[in-house]
C-alpha positions in Angstrom: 42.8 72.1 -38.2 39.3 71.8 -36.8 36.1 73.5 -37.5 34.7 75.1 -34.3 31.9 76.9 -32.5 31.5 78.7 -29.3 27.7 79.9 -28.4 25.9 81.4 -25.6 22.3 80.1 -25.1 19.6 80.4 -22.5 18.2 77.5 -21.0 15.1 77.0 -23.3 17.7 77.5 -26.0 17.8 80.8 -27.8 20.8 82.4 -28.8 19.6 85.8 -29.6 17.3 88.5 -27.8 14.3 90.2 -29.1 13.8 93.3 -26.6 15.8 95.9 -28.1 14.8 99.4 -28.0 16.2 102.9 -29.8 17.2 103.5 -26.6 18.8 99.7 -25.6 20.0 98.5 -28.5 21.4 95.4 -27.1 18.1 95.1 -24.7 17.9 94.5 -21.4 18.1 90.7 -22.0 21.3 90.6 -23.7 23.4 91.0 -20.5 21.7 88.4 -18.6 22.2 86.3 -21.9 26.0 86.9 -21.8 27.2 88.1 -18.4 29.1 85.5 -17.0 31.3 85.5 -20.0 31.5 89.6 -20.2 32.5 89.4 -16.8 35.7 87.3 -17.4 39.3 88.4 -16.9 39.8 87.1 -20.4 36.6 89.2 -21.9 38.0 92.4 -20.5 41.5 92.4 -21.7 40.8 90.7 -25.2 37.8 92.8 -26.0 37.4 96.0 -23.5 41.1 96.3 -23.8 40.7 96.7 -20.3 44.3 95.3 -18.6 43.8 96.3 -15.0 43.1 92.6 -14.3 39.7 92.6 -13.1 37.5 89.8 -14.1 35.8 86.4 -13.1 38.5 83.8 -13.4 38.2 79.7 -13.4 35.7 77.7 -15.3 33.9 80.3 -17.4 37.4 82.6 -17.8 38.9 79.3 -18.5 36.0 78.5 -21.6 36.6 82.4 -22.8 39.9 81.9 -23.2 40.1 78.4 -25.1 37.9 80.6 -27.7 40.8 82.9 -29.2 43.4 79.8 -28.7 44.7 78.7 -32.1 41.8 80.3 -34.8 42.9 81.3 -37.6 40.1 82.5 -39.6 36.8 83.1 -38.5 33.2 83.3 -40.5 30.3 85.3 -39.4 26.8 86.4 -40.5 25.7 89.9 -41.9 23.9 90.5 -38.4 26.8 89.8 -36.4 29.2 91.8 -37.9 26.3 94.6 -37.9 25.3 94.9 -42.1 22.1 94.8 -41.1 21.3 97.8 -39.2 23.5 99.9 -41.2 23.0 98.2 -44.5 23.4 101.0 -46.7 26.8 102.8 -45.1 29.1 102.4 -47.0 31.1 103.7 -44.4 30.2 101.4 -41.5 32.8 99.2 -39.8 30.8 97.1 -37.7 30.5 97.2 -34.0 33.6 95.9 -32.7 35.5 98.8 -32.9 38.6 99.9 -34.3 40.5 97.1 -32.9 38.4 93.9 -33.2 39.5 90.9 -30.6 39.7 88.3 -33.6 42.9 89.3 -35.2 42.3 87.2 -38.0 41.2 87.1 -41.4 36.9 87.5 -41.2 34.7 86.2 -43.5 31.4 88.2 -43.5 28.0 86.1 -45.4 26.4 89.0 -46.9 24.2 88.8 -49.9 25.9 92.2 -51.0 29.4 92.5 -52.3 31.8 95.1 -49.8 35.6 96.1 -49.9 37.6 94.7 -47.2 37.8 96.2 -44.3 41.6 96.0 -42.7 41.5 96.9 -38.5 44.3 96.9 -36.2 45.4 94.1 -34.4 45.4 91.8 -36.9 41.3 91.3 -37.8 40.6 91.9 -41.6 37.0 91.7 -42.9 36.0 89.9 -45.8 32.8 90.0 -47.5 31.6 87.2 -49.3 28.3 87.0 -50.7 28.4 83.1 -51.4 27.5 79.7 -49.7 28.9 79.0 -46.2 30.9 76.1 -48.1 32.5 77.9 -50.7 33.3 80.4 -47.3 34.3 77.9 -45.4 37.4 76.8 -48.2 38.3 80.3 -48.7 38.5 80.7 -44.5 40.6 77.0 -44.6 42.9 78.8 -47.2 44.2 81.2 -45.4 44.2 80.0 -41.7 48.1 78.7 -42.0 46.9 75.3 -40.5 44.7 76.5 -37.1 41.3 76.2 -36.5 38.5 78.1 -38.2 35.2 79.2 -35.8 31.8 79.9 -37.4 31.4 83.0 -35.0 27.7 83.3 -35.2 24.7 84.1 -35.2 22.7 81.2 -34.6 21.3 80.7 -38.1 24.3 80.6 -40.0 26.2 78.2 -36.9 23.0 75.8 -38.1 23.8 76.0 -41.3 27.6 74.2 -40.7 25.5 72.0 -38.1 23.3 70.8 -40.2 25.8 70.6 -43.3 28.0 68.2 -40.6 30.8 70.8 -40.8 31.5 71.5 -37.3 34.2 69.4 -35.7 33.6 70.9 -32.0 30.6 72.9 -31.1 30.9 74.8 -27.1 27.7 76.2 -26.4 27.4 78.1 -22.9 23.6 77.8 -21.1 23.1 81.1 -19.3 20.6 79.9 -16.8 18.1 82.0 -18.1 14.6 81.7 -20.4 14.4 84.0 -23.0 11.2 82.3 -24.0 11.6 83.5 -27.7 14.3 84.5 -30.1 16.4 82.3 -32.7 16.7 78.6 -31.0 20.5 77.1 -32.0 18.8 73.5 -32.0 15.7 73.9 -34.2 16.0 71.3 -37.1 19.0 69.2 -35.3 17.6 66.5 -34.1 19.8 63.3 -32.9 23.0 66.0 -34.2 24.8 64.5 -31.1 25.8 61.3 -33.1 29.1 61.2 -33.5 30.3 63.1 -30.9 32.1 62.6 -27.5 29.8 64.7 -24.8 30.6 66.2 -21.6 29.4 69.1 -19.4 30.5 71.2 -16.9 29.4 74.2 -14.7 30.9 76.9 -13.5 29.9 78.8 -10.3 27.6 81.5 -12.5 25.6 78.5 -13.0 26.6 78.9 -16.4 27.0 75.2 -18.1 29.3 74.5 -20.6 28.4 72.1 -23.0 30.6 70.7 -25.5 30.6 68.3 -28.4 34.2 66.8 -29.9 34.1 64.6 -32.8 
């Protein structure tokens, strides 16, 4: 069992996007953040439920398709799962659809109690409004053994950082600059200690960077 994380990043380091709009809620900068991975054979039949086989294949389909290999719970912030633009539906069920592509248990870090949410596929939500910790035992509990992934965002995947949870950390540099947003490295200084390094890119120009303790 391993702790993991898998992050995209743009070259000056920022994992999220600040142009959204009413009218682009994603923003215009969020498919140049994430594009060579959307465009994977992998990303369209795991999460488009698109099997027609289209899709990018080697080096970056290779990356999205270690990410669903062997997780068995997964742990996510409020944002990611979508709490907070729809913070006071009691009826919202986040924005991954009806059939989620984690199909696994999900812990949710919210700061307000929820019932579980149960999807198809296999992807149950959890809501837990405690410490990424006492999260990250309940999310070891019930993974049978396989890994668990701090999904995101980038604040609570530097919370484990920091805490010295993660056991392998993949982040993916978009070669873009975002020039603002939430920075994955802020506060992490010398966090490659420890860890066996290596890189690789793809022909996106997308590198891959991971660290393995």
């Amino acid at each position: 069992m391993a702790v993991r994380v898998d992050l995209m990043i743009s070259l000056d380091g920022f994992a999220t996007t600040t142009d959204q709009t009413p009218e682009i809620p994603f923003g215009e900068d969020w498919p140049r953040l994430t594009g060579a991975y959307a465009a994977t054979k992998t990303f369209r039949e795991r999460v488009l439920q698109d099997n027609s086989g289209g899709g990018t294949t080697g080096v970056d389909d290779d990356y999205a398709q270690a990410y669903f290999v062997d997780v068995g719970a997964e742990i996510m912030g409020a944002g990611m799962f979508g709490l907070h633009n729809f913070p006071d539906d009691a009826n919202w069920r986040g924005w991954w659809g009806e059939e989620p592509p984690f199909r696994c248990p999900v812990f949710v870090l919210t700061h307000r109690q929820r019932p579980a949410i149960e999807m198809a596929g296999g992807t149950t939500f959890h809501f837990l409004a405690t410490d990424p910790v006492e999260a990250l035992r309940q999310a070891v509990s019930v993974a049978g053994g396989k890994d668990v992934r701090i999904g995101g965002g980038p604040t609570v995947v530097r919370e484990y950082l920091k805490a010295g949870l993660v056991d392998h950390l993949h982040v993916a540099i978009a070669p873009i600059l975002l020039g603002r947003g939430i920075r994955l490295w802020d506060d992490l200084r010398g966090f490659e200690t420890g860890y066996a390094v290596k890189s690789e890119t793809a022909p996106s120009g997308t590198i891959h960077l991971t660290f393995q303790r």
